[in-house]
C-alpha positions as CSV (number, residue, x, y, z in Angstrom):
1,X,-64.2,13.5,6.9
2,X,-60.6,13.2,5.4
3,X,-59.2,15.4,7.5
4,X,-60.4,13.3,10.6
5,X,-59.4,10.0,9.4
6,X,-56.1,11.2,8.3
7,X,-54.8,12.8,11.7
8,X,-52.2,11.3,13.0
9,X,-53.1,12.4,16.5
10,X,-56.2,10.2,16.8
11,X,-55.7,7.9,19.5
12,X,-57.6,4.7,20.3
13,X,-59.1,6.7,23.5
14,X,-60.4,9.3,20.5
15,X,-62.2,6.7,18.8
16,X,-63.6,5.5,21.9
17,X,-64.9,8.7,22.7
18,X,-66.5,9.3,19.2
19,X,-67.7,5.4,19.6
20,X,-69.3,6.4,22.9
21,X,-71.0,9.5,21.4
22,X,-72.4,8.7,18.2
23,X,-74.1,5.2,19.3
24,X,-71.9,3.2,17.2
25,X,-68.8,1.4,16.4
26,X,-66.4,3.8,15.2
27,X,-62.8,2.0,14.9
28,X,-61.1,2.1,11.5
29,X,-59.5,-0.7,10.4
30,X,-57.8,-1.9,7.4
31,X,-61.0,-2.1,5.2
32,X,-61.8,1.3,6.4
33,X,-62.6,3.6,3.6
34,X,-63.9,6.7,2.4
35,X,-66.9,5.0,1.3
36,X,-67.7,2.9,4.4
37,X,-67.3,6.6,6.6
38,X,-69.4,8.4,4.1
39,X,-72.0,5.8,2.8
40,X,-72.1,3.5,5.8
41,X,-71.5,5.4,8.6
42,X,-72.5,8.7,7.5
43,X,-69.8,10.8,8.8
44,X,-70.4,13.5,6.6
45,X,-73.8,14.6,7.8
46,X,-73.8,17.4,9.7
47,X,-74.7,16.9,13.3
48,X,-72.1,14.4,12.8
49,X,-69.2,15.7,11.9
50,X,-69.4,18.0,14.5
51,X,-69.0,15.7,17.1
52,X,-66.1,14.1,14.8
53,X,-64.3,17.7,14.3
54,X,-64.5,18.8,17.6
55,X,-63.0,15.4,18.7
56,X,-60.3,16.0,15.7
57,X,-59.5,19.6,17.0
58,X,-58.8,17.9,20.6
59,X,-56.8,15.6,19.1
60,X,-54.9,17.5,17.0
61,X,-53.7,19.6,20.4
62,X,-52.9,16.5,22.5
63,X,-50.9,15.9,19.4
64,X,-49.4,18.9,19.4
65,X,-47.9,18.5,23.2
66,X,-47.1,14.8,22.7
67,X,-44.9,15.7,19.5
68,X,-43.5,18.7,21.6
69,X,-42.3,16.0,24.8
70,X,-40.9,13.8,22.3
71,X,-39.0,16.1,20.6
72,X,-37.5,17.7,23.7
73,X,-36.7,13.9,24.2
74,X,-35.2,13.1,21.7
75,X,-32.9,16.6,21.7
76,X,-31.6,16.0,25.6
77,X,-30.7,11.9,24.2
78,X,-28.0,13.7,22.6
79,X,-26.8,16.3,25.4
80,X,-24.0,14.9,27.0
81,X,-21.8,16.5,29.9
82,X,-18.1,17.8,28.6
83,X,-15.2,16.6,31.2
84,X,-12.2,18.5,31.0
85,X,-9.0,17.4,32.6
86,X,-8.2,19.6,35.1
87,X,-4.3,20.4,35.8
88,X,-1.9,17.8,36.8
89,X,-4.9,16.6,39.6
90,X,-5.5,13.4,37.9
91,X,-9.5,13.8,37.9
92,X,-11.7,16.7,35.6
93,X,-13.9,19.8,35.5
94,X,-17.2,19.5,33.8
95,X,-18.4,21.6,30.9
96,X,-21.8,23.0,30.1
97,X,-21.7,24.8,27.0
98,X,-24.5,27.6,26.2
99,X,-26.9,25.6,24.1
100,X,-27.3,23.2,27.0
101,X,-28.3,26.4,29.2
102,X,-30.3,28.0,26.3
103,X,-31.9,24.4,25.6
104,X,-32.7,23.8,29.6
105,X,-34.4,27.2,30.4
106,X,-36.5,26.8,26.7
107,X,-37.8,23.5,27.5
108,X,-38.4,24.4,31.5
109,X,-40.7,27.6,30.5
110,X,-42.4,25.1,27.6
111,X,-43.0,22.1,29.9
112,X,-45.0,25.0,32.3
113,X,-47.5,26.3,29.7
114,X,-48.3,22.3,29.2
115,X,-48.7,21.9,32.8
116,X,-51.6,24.6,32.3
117,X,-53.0,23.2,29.0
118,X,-56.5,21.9,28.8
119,X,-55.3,19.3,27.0
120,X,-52.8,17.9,29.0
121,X,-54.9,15.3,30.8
122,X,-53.7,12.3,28.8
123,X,-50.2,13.6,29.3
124,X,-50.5,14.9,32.7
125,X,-48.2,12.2,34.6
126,X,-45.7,12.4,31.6
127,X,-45.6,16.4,31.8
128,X,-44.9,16.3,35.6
129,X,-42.4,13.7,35.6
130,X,-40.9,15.8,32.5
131,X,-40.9,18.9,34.4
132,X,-39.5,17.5,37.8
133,X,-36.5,15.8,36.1
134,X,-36.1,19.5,34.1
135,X,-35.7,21.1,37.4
136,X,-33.5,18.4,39.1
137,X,-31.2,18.9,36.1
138,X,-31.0,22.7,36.7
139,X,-30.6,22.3,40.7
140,X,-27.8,19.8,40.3
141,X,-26.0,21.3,37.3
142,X,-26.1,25.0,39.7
143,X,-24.8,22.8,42.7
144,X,-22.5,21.2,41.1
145,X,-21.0,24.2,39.2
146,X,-21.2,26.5,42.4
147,X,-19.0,22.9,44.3
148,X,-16.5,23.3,41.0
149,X,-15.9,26.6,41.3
150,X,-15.3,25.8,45.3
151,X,-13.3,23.0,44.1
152,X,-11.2,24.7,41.7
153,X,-10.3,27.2,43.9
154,X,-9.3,25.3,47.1
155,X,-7.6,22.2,45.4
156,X,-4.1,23.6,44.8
157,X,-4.4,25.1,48.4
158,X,-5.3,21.8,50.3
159,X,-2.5,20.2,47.6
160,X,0.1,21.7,49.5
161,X,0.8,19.7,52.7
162,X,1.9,22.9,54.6
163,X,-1.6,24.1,54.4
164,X,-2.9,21.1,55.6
165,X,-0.5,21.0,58.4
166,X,-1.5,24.4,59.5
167,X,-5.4,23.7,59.1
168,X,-5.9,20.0,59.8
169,X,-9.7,20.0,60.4
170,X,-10.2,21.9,57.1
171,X,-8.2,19.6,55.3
172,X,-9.9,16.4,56.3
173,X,-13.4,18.2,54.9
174,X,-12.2,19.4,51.9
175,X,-10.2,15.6,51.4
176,X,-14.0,14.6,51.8
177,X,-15.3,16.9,49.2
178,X,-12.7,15.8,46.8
179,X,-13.1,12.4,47.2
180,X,-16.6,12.7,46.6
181,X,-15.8,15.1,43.7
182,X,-13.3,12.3,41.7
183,X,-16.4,9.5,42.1
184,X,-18.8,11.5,40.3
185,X,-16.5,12.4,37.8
186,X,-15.5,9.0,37.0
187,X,-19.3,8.4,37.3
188,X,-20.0,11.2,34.5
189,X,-17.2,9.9,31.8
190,X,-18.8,6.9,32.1
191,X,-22.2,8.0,32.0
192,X,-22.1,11.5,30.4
193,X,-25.8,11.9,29.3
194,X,-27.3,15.0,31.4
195,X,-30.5,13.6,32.3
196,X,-30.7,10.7,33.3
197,X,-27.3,10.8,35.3
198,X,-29.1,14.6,36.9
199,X,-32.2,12.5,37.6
200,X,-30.8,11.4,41.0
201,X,-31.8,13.4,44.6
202,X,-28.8,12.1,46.2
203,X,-26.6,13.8,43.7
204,X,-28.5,16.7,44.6
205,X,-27.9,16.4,48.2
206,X,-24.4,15.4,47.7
207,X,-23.3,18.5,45.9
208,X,-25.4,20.8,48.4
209,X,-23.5,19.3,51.6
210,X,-20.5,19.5,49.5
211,X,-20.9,23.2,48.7
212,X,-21.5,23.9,52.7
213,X,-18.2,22.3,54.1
214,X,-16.1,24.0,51.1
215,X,-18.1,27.1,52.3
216,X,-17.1,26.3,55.5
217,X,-13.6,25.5,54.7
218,X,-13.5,29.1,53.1
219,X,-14.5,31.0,56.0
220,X,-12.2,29.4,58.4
221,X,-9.6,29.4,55.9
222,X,-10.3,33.2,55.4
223,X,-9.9,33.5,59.6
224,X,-6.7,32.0,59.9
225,X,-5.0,33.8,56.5
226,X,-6.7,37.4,59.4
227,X,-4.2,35.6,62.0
228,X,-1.5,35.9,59.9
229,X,-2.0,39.4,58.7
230,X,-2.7,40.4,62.6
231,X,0.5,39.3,63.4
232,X,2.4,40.8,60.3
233,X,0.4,43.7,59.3
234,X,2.4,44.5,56.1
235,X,-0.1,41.1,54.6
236,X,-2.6,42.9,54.3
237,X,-1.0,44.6,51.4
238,X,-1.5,41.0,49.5
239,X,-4.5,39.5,48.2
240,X,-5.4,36.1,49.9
241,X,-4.2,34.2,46.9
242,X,-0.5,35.8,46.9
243,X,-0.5,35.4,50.7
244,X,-1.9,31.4,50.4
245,X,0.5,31.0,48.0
246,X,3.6,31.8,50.5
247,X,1.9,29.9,52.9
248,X,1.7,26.6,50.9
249,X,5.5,27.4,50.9
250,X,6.3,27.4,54.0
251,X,9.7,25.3,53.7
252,X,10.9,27.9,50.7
253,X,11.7,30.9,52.3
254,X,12.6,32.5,48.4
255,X,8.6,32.3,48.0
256,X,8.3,35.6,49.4
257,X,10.2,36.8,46.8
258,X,8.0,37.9,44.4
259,X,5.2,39.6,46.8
260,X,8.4,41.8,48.5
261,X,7.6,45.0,46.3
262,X,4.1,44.7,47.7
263,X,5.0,44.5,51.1
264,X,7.6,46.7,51.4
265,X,7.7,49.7,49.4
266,X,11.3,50.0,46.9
267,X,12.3,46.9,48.1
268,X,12.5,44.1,45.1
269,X,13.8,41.1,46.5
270,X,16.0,40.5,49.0
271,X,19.7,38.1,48.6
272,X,19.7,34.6,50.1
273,X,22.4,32.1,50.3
274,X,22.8,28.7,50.9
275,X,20.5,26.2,52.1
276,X,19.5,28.0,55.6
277,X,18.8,30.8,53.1
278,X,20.8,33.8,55.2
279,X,19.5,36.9,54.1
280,X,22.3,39.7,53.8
281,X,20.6,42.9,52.3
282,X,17.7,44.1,50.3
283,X,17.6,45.5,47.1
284,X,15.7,47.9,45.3
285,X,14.2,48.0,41.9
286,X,17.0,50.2,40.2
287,X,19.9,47.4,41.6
288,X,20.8,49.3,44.8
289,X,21.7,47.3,47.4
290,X,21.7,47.7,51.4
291,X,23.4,45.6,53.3
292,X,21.9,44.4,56.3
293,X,23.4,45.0,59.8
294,X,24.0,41.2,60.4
295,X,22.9,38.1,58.4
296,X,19.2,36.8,59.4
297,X,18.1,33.1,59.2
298,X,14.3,32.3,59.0
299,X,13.1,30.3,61.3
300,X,10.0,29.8,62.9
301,X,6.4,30.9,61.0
302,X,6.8,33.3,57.7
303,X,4.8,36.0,60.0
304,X,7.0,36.2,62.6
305,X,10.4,36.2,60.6
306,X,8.9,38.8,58.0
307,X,8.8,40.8,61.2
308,X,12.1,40.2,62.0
309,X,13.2,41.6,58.2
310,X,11.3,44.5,58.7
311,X,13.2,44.7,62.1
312,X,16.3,44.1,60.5
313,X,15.4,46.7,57.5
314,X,14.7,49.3,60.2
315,X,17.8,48.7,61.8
316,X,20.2,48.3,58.8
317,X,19.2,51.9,57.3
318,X,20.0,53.3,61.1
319,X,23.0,52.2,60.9
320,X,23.7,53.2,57.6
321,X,22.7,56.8,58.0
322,X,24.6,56.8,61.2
323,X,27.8,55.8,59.2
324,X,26.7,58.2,56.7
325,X,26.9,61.0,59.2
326,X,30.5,60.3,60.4
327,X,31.6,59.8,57.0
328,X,30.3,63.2,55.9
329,X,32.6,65.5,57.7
330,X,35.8,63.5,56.5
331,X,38.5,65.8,55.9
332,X,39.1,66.4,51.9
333,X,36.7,64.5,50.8
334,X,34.3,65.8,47.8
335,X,31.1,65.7,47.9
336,X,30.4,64.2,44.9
337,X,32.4,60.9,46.2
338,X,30.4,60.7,49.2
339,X,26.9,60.8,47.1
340,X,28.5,58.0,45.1
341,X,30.0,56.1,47.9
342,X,26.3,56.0,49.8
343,X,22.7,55.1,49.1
344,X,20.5,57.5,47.8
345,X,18.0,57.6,50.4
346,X,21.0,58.0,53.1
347,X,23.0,60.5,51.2
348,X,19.2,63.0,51.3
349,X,19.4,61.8,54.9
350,X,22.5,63.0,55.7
351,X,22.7,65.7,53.9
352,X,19.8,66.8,55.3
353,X,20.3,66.6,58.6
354,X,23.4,68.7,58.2
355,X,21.5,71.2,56.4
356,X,19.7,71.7,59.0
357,X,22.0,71.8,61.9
358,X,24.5,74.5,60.2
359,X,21.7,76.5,58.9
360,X,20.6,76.6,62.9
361,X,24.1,76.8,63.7
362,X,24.5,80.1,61.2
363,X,21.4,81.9,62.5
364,X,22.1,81.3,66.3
365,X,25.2,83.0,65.8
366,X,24.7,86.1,63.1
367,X,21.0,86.0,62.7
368,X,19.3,86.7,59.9
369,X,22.9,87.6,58.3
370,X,24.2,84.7,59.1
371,X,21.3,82.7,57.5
372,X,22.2,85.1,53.8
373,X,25.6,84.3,54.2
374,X,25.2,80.4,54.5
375,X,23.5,80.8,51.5
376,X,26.0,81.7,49.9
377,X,27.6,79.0,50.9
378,X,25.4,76.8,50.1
């Protein structure tokens, strides 16, 4: 009898039901005693008391899942979104650390077996209401960090006003998205608590729209960056980040610089002057330099006058090894000098191809003799 009037999970609809059962008033009040349930009422008789315990057990459980919806409650009153600045963009990045994740998938799974409790009728509009916001939370928070990562990505691209020369229609949608994107984030630091600023379907939709044109804006961003690399195949050596990155550069010829080696093989950078930014000769890793046949001046789209450097490059080591090959056959000359006095790769040239045209030369003339006796030479 104790046990019944002390648990703190009776309910007025509890003591209506017992009221309802037992043929008489059963609603303690502040004169309500041990004696009057025990004496007056007779509570502790047997038949009794187990209408009372069985109505105690029941509830005890709705207790059990009301305490459990508070609590949860009470622990996402105090989970709050984390905004980060982000770079020198003047808006942030959100944050969700791993207890929020942990706490989110816990309380999802929980607020499911509740949904199937027999018990949950008193509760049942609470538990679905519970749930549903649960689920909006997770469906917004992936949208939203699937649009960030979108975001993160494309923003220093669409920063650069070359890029958005070159795609205009992709930079008006992803001007959209980041509009968009700066609201909500001024929205959030305002408002940082998780739920009830996720407990909104048109946040939802927004960052599901937003994730299609960023989507979008990838693909046809990855088409155009296939244009480029058509129509200067060397590209294709870069990933699309080093080759958006001379591209957002379009008006500093010197960006190439550093993606060179990756281009072309041995070649490190290549020397520009003044503000047209001539280009005079490439230069290899180990400080060799070869000049080129006549100064080049980008113009145009980087595509078309990296084609013209690897014209130029072509060109320039012709040239070179057809100096190379006059030069060899200068009278007195040692041939130590001349393997100082040219490039490396011209010298093997060279010397190569006047291997082979006196070794020919010997064998057309003695034969196998005469191919023994420039060996000797040699």
């Amino acid at each position: 009898v104790i046990a019944v009037v002390c648990n703190p999970g009776m309910r007025d609809r509890h003591w209506d039901a017992l009221t309802a059962e037992l043929g008489f008033d059963l609603h303690p009040g502040p004169d309500f005693t041990l004696r009057s349930a025990t004496e007056g009422l007779q509570l502790h008789q047997p038949k009794t008391l187990e209408v009372v315990e069985r109505c105690c057990d029941r509830a005890r459980k709705e207790y059990a899942i009301e305490k459990s919806l508070n609590e949860m409650a009470d622990t996402w009153a105090e989970l709050n979104f984390e905004v980060l600045p982000y770079r020198n963009t003047g808006t942030g990045v959100i944050k969700l650390s791993d207890e929020v994740n942990t706490v989110l998938d816990d309380h999802i799974v929980l607020t499911q077996q509740f949904s199937f409790s027999p018990y949950k009728e008193p509760f049942e509009d609470r538990i679905a209401n519970w749930e549903r916001q649960l689920r909006l939370v997770q469906d917004v928070t992936t949208e939203w960090l699937a649009c960030q990562r979108n975001w993160m990505y494309l923003q220093p691209i669409f920063d650069s006003e070359d890029i958005n020369r070159q795609l205009p229609a992709e930079g008006k949608r992803f001007t959209s998205v980041d509009r968009n994107w700066r609201k909500t984030i001024e929205r959030v630091q305002a408002s940082p608590n998780i739920i009830p600023f996720c407990d909104d379907e048109e946040l939802l939709k927004l960052f599901t729209k937003a994730n299609v044109e960023l989507e979008r804006v990838q693909k046809n961003l990855a088409e155009y960056l296939e244009t480029k690399r058509a129509a200067f195949a060397r590209f294709y050596f870069l990933s699309n980040d080093e080759l958006i990155s001379i591209l957002s550069q379009t008006k500093d010829p010197a960006a190439v610089q550093p993606h060179l080696r990756k281009c072309f093989e041995a070649v490190n950078k290549i020397t520009m002057q003044g503000e047209e930014h001539e280009m005079t000769e490439m230069i290899s890793a180990e400080k060799e330099a070869v000049q080129f046949a006549e100064p080049l001046r980008p113009k145009g789209s980087v595509e078309f006058w990296m084609g013209d450097i690897e014209r130029m490059m072509q060109r320039s080591v012709r040239q070179r090894i057809e100096l190379a090959l006059q030069d060899y056959k200068t009278p007195e000359q040692a041939r130590g000098d001349f393997c100082l006095k040219w490039e490396g790769m011209v010298v093997l040239a060279a010397t190569g191809a006047y291997w082979t045209s006196e070794v020919e030369e010997s064998l057309r003339d003695h034969g196998t003799a005469g191919g023994r006796e420039y060996y000797k030479v040699q």
